[in-house]
C-alpha positions in Angstrom: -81.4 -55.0 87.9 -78.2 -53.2 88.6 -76.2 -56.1 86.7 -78.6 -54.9 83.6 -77.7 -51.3 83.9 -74.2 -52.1 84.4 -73.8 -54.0 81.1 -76.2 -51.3 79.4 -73.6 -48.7 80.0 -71.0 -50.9 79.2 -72.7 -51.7 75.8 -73.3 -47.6 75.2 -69.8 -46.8 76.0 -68.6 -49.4 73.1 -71.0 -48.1 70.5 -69.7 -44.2 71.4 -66.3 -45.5 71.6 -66.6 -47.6 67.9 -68.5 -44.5 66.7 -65.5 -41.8 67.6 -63.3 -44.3 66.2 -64.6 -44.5 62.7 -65.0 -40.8 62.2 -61.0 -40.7 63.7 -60.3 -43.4 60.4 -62.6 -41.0 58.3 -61.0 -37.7 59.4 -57.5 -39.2 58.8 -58.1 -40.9 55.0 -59.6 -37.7 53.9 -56.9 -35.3 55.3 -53.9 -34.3 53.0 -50.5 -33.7 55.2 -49.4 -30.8 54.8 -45.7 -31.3 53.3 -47.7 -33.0 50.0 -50.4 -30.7 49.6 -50.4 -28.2 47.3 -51.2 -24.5 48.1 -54.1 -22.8 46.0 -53.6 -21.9 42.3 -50.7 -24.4 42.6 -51.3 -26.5 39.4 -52.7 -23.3 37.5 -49.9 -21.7 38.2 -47.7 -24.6 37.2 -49.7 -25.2 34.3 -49.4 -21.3 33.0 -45.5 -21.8 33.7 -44.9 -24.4 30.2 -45.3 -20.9 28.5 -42.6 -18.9 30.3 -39.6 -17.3 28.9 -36.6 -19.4 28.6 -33.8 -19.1 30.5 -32.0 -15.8 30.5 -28.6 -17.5 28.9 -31.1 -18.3 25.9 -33.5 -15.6 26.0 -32.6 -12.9 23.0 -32.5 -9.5 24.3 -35.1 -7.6 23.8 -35.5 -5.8 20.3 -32.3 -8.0 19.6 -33.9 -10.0 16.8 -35.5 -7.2 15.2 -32.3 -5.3 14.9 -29.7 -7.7 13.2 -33.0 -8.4 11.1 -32.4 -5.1 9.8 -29.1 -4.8 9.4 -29.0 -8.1 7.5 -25.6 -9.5 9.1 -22.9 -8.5 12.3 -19.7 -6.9 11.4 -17.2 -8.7 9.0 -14.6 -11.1 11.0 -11.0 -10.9 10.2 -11.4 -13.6 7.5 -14.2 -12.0 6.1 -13.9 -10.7 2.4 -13.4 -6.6 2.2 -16.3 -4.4 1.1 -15.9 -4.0 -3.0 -13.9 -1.0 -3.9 -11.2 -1.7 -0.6 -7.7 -1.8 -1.8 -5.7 -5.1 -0.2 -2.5 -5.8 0.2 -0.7 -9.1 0.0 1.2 -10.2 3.0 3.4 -13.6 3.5 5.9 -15.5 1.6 3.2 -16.6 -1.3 2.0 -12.5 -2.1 2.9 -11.9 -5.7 5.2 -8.5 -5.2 4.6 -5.1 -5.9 5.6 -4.0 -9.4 8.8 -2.0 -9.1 8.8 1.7 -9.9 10.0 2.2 -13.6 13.5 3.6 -13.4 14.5 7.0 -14.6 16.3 6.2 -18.3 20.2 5.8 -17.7 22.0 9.1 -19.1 24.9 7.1 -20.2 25.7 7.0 -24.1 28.4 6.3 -26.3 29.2 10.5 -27.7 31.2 9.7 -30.6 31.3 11.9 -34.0 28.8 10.0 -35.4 26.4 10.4 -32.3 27.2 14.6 -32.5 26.9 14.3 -36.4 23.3 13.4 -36.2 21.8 15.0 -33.2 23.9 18.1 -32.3 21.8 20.5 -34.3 21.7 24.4 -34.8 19.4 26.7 -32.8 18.9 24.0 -30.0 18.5 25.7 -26.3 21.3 25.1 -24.0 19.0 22.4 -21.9 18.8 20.7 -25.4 22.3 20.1 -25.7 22.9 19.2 -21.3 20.5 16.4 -22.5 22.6 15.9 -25.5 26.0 15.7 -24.1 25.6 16.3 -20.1 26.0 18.9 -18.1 29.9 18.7 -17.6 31.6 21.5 -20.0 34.1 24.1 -19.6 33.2 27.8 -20.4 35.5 29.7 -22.3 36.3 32.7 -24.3 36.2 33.0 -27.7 39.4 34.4 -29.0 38.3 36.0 -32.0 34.5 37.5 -30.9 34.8 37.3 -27.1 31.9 35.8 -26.1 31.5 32.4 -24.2 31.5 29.0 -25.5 30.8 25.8 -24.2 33.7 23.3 -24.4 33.0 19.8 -24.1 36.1 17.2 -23.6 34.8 13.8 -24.7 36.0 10.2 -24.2 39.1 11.5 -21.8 41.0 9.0 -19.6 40.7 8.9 -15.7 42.4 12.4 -14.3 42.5 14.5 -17.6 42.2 17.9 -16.9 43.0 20.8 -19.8 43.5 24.1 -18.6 43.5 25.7 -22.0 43.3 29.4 -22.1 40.0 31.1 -24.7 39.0 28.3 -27.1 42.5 26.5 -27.7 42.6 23.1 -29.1 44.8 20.2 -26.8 46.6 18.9 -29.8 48.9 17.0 -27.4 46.2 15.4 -26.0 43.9 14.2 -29.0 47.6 13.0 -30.7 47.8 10.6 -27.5 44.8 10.0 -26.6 44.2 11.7 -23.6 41.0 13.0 -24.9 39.0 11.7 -28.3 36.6 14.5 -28.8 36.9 18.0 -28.4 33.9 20.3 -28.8 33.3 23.9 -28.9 29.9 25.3 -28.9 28.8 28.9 -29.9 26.0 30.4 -28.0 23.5 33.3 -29.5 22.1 35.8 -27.9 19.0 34.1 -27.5 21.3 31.3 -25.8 20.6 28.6 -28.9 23.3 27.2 -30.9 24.8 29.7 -33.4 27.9 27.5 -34.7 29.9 24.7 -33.3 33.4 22.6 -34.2 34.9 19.9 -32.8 38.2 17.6 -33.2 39.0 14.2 -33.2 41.9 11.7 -34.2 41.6 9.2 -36.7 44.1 7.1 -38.9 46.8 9.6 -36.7 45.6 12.4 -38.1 43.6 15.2 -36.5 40.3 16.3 -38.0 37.8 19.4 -37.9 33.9 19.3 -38.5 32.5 22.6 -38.5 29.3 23.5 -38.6 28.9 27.2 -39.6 25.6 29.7 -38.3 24.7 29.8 -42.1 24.4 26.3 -41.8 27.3 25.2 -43.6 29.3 22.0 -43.0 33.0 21.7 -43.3 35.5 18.7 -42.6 38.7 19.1 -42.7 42.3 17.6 -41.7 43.9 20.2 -39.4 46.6 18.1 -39.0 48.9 15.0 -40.3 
């Protein structure tokens, strides 16, 4: 009888022991360790984040988009053309050059009877006759009225230099060729031309043209 019990306890022990053994295998399969599991609102939240803003290296700023929208394009690069109506210049070897600035007209002119024949001209203003003949002319006396002239030594050679007293003629120096033209203007009182003479050497000979305030013209030899 006690050999019975014995092995009935025995037999209970094995079917509690199997028992707390399976729901050990059951409790383990169905348990999740902790390092794999995910915490709640895990995949949600993972799922929501495919949607999130890009990275902040690619994300435009905010309003960024909008704004070069309206303003259509960023300011011009150095290679970019100029805004129409901006004046360029051209730099480097291959730049086709400025155009010069015209020059003033050159003064210098052959003054020889022919030249004072056809432009010296009564009444003209004393600027008329600077841009005629120049501004370099001796004022003088003349002998016979006493007002000034204007005498004019023409074609002379490097150092000439007549010291004539009133309105004498240098004879000596038209004869050898010191000076080729010598001219005597006449002034009015309203400072325009009122008569005018001058002397020259041709063929050896010494010659006058006279041009009187009437108008009159005279040529003469003065002397042989």
């Amino acid at each position: 009888m006690k050999k019975s019990m014995v092995l009935l306890m025995i037999a209970v022990a094995i079917v509690l022991a199997s028992g707390c053994g399976e729901k050990s295998s059951r409790e383990g399969e169905s348990a999740v360790p902790s390092s794999t599991q995910p915490s709640a609102g895990t995949d949600q939240k993972n799922a929501d984040a495919g949607t999130v803003a890009p990275p902040v290296s690619q994300q435009p700023e905010a309003g960024t988009e909008h704004k070069n929208a309206d303003t259509g394009k960023a300011s011009p690069s150095v290679g970019t053309p100029p805004a129409k109506g901006t004046e360029t210049k051209p730099s480097g070897a291959g730049a086709a050059s400025q155009p010069s600035p015209k020059k003033a007209a050159s003064t210098d002119r052959k003054i020889d009877v022919d030249y004072i024949k056809q432009n010296l001209k009564m009444n003209m203003s004393q600027d008329e006759v600077k841009k005629l003949l120049g501004s370099t002319y001796t004022e003088v006396t003349n002998a016979m009225e006493g007002n000034k002239m204007w005498r004019y030594d023409i074609g002379t050679k490097q150092g000439y230099n007549y010291q004539g007293e009133m309105d004498s003629i240098d004879m000596d120096g038209l004869i050898n060729g010191s000076v080729t033209i010598q001219l005597f203007v006449d002034w009015s009182e309203e400072k325009t031309v009122n008569h005018y003479s001058f002397l020259y050497l041709k063929d050896g000979k010494i010659y006058e043209y006279r041009v009187f305030e009437d108008g009159q013209v005279k040529e003469s030899i003065v002397q042989e």
